[in-house]
C-alpha positions in Angstrom: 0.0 0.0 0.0 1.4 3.4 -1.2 2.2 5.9 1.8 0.9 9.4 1.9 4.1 10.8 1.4 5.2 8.5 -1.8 1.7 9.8 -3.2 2.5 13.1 -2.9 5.6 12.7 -4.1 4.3 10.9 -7.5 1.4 13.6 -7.3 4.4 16.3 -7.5 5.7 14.6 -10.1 2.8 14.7 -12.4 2.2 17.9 -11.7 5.5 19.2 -13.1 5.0 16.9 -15.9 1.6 18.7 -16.7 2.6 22.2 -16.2 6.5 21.8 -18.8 5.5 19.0 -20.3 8.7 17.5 -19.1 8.7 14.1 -17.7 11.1 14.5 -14.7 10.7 10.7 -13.7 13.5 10.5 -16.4 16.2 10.9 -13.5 16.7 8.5 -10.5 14.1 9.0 -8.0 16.7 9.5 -4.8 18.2 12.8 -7.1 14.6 14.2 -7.4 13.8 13.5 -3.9 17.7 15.7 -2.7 17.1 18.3 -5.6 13.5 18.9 -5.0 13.6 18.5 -1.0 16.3 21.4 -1.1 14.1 24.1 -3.2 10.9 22.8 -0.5 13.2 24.0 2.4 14.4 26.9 0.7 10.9 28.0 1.0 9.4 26.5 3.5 7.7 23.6 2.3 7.7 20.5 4.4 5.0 18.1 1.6 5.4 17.7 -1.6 1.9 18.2 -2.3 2.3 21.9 -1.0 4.8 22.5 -3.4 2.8 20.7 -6.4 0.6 23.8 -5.4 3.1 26.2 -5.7 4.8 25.1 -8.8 1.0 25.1 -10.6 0.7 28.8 -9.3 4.0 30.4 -9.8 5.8 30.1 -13.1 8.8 31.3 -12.2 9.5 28.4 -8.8 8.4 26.1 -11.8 11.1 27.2 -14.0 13.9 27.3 -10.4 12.8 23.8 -10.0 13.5 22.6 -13.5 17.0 24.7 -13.4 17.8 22.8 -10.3 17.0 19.4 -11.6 19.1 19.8 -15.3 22.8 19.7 -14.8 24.4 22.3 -16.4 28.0 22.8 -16.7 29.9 26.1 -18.2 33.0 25.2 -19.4 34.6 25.0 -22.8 36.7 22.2 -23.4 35.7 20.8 -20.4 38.0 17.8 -19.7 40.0 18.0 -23.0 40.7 14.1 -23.1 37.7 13.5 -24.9 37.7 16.4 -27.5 41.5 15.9 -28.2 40.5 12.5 -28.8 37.7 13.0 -30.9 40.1 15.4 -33.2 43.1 13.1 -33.4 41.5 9.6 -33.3 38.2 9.9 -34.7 38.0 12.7 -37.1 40.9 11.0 -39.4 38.5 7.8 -39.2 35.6 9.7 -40.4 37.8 11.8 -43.1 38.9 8.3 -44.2 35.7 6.9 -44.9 33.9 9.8 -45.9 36.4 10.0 -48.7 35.6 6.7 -49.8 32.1 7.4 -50.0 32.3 10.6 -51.8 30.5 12.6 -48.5 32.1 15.9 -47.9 29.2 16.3 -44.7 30.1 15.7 -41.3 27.1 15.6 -39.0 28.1 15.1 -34.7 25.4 15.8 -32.3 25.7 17.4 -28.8 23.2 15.6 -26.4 22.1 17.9 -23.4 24.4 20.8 -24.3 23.4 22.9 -21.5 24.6 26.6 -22.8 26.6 25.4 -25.4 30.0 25.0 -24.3 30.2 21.1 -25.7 28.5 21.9 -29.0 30.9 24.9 -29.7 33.7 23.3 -28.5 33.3 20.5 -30.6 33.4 23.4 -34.0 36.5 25.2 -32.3 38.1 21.3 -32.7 36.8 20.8 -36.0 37.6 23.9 -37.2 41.4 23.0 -36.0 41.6 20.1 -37.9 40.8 21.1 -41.1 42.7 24.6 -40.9 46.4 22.9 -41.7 44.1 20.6 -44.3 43.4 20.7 -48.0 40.5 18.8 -47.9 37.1 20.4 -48.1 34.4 19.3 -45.5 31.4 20.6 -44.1 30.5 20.5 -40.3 26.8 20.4 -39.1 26.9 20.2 -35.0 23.3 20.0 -33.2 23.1 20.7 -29.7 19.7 20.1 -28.0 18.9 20.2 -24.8 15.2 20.2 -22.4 16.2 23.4 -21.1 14.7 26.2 -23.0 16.3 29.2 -21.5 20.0 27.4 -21.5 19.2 26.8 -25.3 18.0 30.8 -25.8 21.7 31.4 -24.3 23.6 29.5 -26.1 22.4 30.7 -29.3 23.6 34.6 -28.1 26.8 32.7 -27.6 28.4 35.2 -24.8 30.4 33.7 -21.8 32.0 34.7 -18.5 35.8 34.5 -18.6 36.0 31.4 -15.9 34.0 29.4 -18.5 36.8 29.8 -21.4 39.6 28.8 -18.4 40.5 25.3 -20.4 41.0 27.1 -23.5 44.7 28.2 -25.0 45.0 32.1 -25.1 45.0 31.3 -28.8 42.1 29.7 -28.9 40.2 32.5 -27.1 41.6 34.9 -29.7 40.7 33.1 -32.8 37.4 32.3 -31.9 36.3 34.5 -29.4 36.0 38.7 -29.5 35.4 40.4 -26.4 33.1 42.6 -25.0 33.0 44.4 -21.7 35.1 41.6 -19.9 32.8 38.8 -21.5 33.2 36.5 -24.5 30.9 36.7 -27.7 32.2 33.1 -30.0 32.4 34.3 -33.4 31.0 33.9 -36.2 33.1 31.3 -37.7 32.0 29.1 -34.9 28.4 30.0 -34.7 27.6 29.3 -38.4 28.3 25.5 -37.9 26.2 24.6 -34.5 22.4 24.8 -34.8 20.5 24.2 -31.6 17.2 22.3 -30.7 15.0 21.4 -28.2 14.8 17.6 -27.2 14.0 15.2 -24.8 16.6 12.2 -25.1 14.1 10.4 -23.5 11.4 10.6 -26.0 10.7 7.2 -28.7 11.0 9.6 -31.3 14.3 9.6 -32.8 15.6 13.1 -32.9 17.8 12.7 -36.4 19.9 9.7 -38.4 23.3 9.8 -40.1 25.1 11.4 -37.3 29.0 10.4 -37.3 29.7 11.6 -33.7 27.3 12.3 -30.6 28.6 13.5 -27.0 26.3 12.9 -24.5 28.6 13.2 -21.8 27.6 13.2 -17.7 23.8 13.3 -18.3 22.4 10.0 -18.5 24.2 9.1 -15.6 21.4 11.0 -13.5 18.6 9.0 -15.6 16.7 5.7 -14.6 17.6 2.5 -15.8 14.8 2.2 -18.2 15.3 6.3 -19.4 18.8 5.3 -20.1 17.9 2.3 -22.0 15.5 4.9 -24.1 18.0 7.4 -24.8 20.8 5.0 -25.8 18.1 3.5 -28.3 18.0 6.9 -29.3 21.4 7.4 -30.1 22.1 4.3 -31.4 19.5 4.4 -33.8 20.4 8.1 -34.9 24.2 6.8 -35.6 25.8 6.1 -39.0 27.0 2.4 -39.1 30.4 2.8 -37.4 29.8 5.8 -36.1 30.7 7.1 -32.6 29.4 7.6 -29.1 31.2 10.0 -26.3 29.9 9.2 -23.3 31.1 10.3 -19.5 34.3 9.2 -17.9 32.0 7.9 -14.8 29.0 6.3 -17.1 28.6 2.9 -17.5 27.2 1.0 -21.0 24.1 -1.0 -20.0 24.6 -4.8 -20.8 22.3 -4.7 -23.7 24.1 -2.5 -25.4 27.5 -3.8 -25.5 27.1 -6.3 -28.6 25.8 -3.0 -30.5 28.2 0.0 -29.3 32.4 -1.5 -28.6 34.2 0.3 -26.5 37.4 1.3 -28.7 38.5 3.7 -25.8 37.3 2.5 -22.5 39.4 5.3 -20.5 37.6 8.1 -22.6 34.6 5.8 -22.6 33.8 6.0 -26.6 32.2 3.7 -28.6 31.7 2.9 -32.1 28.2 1.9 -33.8 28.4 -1.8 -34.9 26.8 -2.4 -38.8 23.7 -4.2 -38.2 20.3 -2.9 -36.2 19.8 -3.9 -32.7 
């Protein structure tokens, strides 16, 4: 028999679900329960069907609640290991066999891209490795995120100097100009990165014939069955041989693991094998 306050709690749940059309039981019930029990005592809240009250009242705790329940991190570049990697090991791979399929289009997809650090550091690598190069390719990088005003952000594009620390002064130069001690990214970087809303969660596949997609440190937070949904997801929107990035601290689910080898297990990527699951 269901208690009164695992009702309310489920109650809560719906009600956010109903008022953002966000389905929140995507993350792991004992993170809801800390995230959400933190905003309640912030204001004084001891049941969760008090606060289903507030959040159907006040738009504004509604979005503070979903703010505090995304996890989004402002660094560029942040632990380089896995863009210096994707530049050096992967990109030749992809330039290998897009050159024996005549493709010049290079498609990578940024999975819960928060601001748009990932999605724009990703271009800033790209953008390295073909500068010394003769060959002629064309980068199309989607960041997507459920976040609407993180999204809004990222496509302005302008960043507090902390959140450019991993970059090389060189880096900041060539793809940054400043203004009033922040940092707009240029033009050059904005023209290749599109961003969408999307719920990795949801059965509909967000796009196919991607060659690369990060989704790093945010399925981590998700149930075992959301998981399982959004690495359907992405292993359905990859290229045959194509390539995951996960997080350093993620784990593959076991039904994956005939369908996405690990060919970096440090760096924790894998690589799309040719046939459907």
């Amino acid at each position: 028999m269901i208690n009164t306050e695992d009702w309310q709690f489920k109650f809560l749940l719906r009600e956010i679900k109903k008022s953002s059309k966000i389905d929140v039981e995507m993350y792991k019930e004992n993170f809801l329960r800390r995230r959400i029990g933190i905003k309640m005592r912030d204001r004084g809240i001891e049941s969760y069907y008090e606060y289903a009250k507030l959040i159907k009242d006040d738009e504004a705790e509604l979005n503070s609640l979903l703010n505090t329940l995304t996890i989004n991190v402002t660094e560029f570049m942040r632990d380089k290991m896995p863009f210096e990697c994707f530049k050096d090991l992967l990109l030749p791979q992809i330039i290998e066999k897009k050159e024996k399929s005549g493709s010049r289009l290079i498609r990578i997809w940024s999975a819960g891209c928060a601001y748009g650090e990932e999605p724009y550091s990703i271009a800033i690598c790209a953008l390295e490795f073909l500068k010394d190069r003769d060959e002629k390719y064309t980068f199309s990088i989607y960041g997507t995120d459920i976040d609407k005003n993180c999204l809004k952000n990222a496509e302005i594009g302008i960043y507090p100097k902390k959140s450019l620390k991993n970059l090389s002064k060189w880096q900041v130069i060539n793809y940054f100009y400043e203004i009033d001690g922040s940092y707009r990214i240029k033009d050059e970087v904005k023209r290749v990165v599109k961003f969408r809303y999307h719920d990795l969660t949801n059965e509909e596949t967000f796009s196919k014939f991607f060659d690369v997609i990060f989704c790093r440190n945010v399925v981590i937070y998700f149930s075992e069955e959301q998981k399982r949904r959004a690495l359907r997801n992405f292993y359905d929107s990859l290229l045959n041989g194509g390539f995951l990035i996960t997080g350093r601290s993620e784990s593959m689910l076991p039904s994956f693991l005939g369908k996405l080898k690990a060919i970096n297990t440090t760096e924790k990527v894998y690589q799309k094998f040719p046939f459907r699951a």
